[in-house]
MMTF fields as JSON, N, C-alpha, C and O atoms, coordinates in Angstrom:
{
  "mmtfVersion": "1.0.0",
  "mmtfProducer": "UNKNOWN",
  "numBonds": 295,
  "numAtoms": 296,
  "numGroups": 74,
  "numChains": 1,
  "numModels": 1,
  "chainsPerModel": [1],
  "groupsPerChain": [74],
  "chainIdList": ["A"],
  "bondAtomList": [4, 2, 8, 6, 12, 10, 16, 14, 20, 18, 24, 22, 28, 26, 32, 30, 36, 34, 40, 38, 44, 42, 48, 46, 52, 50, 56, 54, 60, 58, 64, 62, 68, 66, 72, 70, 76, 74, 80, 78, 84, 82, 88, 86, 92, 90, 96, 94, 100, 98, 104, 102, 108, 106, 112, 110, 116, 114, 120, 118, 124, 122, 128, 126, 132, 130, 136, 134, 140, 138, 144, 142, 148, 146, 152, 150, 156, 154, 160, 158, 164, 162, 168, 166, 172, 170, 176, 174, 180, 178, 184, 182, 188, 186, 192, 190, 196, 194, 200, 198, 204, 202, 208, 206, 212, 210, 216, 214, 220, 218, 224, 222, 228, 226, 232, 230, 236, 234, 240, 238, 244, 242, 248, 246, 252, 250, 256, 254, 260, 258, 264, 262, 268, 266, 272, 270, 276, 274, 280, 278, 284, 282, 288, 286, 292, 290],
  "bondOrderList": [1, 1, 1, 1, 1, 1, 1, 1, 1, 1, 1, 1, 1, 1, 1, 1, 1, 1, 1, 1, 1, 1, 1, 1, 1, 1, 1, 1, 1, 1, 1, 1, 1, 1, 1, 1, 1, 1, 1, 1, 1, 1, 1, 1, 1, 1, 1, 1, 1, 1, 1, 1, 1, 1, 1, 1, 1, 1, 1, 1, 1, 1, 1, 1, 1, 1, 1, 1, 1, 1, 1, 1, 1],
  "groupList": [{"groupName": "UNK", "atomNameList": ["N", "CA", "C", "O"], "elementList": ["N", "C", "C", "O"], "formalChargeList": [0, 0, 0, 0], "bondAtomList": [1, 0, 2, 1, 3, 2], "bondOrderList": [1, 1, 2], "singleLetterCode": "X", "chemCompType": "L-PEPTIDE LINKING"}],
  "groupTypeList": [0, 0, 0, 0, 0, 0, 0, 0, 0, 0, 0, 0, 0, 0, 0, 0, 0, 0, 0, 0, 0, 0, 0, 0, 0, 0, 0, 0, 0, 0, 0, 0, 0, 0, 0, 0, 0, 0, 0, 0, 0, 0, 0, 0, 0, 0, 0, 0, 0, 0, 0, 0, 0, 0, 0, 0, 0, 0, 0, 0, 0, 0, 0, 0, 0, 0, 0, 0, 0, 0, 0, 0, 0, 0],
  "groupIdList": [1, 2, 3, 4, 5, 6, 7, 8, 9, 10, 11, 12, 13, 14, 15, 16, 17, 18, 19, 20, 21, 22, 23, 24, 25, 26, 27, 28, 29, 30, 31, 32, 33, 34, 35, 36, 37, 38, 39, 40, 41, 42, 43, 44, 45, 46, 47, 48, 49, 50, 51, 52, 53, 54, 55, 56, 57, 58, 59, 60, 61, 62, 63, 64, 65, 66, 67, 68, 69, 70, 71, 72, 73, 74],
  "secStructList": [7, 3, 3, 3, 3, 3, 5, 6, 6, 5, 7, 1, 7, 3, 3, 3, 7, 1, 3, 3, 3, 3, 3, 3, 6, 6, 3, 3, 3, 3, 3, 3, 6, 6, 7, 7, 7, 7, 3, 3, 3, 5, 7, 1, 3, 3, 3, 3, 7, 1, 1, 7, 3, 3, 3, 3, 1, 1, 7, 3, 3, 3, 3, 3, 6, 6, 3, 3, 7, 3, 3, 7, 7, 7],
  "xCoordList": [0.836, 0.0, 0.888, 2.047, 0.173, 0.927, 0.734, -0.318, 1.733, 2.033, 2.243, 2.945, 1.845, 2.333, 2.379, 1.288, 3.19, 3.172, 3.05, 3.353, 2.687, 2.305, 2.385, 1.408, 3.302, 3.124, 2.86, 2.963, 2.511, 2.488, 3.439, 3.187, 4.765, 6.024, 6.056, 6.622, 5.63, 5.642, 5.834, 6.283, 5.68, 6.567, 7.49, 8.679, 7.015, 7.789, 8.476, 9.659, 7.471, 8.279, 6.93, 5.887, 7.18, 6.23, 7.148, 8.301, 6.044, 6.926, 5.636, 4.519, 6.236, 5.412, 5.489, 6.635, 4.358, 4.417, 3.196, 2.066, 4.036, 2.81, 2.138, 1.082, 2.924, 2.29, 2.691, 3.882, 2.096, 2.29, 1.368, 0.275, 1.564, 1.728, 1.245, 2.115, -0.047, -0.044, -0.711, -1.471, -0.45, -0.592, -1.723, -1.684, -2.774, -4.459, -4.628, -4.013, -5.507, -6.328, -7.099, -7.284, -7.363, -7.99, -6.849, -7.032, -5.874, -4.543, -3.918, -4.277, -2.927, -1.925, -3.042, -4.041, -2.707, -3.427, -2.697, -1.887, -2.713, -2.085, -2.885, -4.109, -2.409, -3.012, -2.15, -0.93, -2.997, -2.129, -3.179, -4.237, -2.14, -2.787, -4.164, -4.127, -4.98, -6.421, -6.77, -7.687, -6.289, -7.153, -8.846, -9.148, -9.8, -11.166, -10.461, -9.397, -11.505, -11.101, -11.551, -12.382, -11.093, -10.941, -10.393, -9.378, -11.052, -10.587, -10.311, -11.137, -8.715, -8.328, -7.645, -6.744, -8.31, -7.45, -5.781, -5.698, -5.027, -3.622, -3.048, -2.837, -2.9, -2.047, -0.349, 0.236, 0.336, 1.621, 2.585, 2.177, 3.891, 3.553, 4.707, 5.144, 4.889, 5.761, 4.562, 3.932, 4.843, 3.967, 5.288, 6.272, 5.065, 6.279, 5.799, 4.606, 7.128, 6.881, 7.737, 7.58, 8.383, 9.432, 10.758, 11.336, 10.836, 12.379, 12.498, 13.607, 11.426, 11.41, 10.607, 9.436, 10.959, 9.893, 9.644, 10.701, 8.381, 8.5, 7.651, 6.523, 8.247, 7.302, 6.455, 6.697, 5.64, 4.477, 4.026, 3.898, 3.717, 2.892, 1.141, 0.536, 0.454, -0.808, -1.663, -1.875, -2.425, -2.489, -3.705, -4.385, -4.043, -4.901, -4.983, -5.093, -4.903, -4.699, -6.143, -7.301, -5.537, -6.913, -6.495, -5.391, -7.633, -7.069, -8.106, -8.898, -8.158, -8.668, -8.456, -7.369, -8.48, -8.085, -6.664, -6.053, -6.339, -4.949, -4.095, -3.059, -4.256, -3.662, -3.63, -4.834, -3.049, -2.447, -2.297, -1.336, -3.255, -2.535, -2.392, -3.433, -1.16, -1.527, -0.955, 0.119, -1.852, -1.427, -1.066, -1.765, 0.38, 0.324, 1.107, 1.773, 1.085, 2.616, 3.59, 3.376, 4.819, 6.055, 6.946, 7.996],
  "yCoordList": [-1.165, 0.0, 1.237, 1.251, 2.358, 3.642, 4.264, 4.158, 4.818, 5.611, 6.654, 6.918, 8.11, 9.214, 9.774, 9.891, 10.028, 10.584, 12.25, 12.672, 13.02, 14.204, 15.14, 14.984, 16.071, 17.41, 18.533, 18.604, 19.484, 21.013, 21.304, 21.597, 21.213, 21.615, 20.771, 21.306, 19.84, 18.674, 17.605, 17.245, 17.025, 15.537, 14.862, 15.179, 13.954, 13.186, 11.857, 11.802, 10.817, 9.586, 9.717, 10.184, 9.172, 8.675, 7.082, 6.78, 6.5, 5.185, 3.973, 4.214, 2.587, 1.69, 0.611, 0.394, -0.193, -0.319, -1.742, -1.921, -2.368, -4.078, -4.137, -4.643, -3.559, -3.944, -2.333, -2.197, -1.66, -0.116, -0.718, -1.094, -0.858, -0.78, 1.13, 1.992, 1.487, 2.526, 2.701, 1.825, 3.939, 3.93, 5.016, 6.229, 4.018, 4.33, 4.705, 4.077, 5.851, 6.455, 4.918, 4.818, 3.854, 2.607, 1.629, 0.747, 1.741, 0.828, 0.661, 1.134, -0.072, -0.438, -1.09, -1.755, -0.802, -1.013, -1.242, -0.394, -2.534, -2.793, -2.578, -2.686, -2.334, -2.101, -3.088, -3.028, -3.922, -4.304, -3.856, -3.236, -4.615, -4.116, -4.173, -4.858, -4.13, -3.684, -3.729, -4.531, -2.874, -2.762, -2.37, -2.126, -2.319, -1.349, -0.078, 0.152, 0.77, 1.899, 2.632, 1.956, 3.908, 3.657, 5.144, 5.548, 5.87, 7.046, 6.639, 6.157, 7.028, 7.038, 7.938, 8.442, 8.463, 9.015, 8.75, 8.045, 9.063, 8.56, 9.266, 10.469, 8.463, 9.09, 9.323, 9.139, 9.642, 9.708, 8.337, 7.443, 7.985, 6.765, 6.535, 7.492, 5.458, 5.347, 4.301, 3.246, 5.634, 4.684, 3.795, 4.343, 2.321, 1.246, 0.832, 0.722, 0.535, 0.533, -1.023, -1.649, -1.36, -2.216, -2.493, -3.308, -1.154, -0.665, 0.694, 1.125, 1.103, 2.368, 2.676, 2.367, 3.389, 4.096, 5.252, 5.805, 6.244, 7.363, 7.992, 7.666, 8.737, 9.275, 10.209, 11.216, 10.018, 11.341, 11.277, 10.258, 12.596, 13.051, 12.708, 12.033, 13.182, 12.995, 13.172, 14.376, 12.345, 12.626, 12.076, 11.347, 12.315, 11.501, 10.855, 11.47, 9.142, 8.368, 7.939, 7.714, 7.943, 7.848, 6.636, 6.536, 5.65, 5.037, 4.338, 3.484, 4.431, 4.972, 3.944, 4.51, 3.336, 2.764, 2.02, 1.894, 1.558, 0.894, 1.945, 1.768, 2.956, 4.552, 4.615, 4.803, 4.655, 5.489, 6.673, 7.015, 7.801, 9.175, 9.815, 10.224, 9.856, 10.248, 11.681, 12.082, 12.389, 13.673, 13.379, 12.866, 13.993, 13.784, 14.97, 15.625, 15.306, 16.068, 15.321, 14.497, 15.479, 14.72, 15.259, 14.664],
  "zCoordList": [0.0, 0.0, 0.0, 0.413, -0.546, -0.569, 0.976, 1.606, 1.388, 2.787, 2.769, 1.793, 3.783, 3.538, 5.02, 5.579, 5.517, 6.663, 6.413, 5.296, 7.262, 6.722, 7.998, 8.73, 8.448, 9.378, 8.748, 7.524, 9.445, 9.055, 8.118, 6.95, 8.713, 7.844, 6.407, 5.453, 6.292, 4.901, 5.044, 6.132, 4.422, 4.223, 5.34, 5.346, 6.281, 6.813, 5.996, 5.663, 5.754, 4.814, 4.095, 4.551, 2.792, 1.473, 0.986, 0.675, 1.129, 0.073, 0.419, 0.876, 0.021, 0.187, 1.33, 1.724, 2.012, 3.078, 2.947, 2.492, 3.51, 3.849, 5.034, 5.413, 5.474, 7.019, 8.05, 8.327, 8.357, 9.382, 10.49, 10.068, 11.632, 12.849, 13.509, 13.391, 14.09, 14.356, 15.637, 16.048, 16.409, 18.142, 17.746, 17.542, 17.727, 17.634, 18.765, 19.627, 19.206, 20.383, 21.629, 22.842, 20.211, 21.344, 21.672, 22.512, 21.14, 21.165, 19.91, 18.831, 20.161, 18.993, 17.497, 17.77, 16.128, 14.983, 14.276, 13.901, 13.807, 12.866, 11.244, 11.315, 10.04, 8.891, 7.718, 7.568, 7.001, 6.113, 4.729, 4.626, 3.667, 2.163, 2.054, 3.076, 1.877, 1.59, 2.401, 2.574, 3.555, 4.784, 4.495, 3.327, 5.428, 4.762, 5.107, 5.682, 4.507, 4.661, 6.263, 6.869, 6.975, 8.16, 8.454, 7.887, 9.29, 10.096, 11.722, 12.498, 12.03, 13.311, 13.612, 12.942, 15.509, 15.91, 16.5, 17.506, 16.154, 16.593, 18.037, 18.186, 18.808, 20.064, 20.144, 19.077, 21.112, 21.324, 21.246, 21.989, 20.415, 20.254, 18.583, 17.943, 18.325, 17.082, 16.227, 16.31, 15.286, 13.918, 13.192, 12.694, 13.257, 13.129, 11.757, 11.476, 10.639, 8.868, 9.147, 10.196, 8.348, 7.925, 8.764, 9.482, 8.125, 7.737, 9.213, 9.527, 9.817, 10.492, 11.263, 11.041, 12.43, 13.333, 13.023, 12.719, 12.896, 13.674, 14.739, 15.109, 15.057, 16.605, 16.405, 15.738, 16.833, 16.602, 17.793, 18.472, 18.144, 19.789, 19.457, 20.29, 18.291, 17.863, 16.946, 16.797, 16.06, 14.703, 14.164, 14.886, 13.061, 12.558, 11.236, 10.175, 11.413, 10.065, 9.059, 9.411, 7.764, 6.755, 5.815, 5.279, 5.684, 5.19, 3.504, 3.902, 2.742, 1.701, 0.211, 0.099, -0.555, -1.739, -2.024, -3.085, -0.666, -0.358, -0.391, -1.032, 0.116, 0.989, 1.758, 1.926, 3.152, 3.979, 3.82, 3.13, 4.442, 4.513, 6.285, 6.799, 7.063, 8.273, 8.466, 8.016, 9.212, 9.282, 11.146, 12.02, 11.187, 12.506, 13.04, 12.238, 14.335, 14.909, 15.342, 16.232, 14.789, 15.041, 15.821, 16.063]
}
């Protein structure tokens, strides 16, 4: 699936992703390729890829036509 992490300032990571791991408001969420589609709130916490962590304090993920788009603060 396509991934986009997203702050105010721009672009955190863009690329592709099987499996993202994300620190959902109800607990840990995992998402794989055709997830359904899906609005969450994200808490403080590392959204986990492959290859990478990153940290975000709180955000919110969209998840859309085998898209990932999360807007978060990092």
């Amino acid at each position: 699936m396509r991934m986009s992490v997203l702050e105010p300032k721009g672009v955190i990571w863009q690329g592709m992703a099987s499996k993202v791991i994300l620190p959902a408001a109800d607990g840990q969420m995992c998402v794989l390729d055709f997830h359904q589609p899906f609005v969450a709130r994200l808490k403080k916490g590392d959204i986990v890829l492959p290859n990478k962590k990153i940290a975000v304090k709180d955000g919110i993920a969209y998840m859309r036509l085998n898209e990932i788009v999360v807007f978060a603060q990092a």
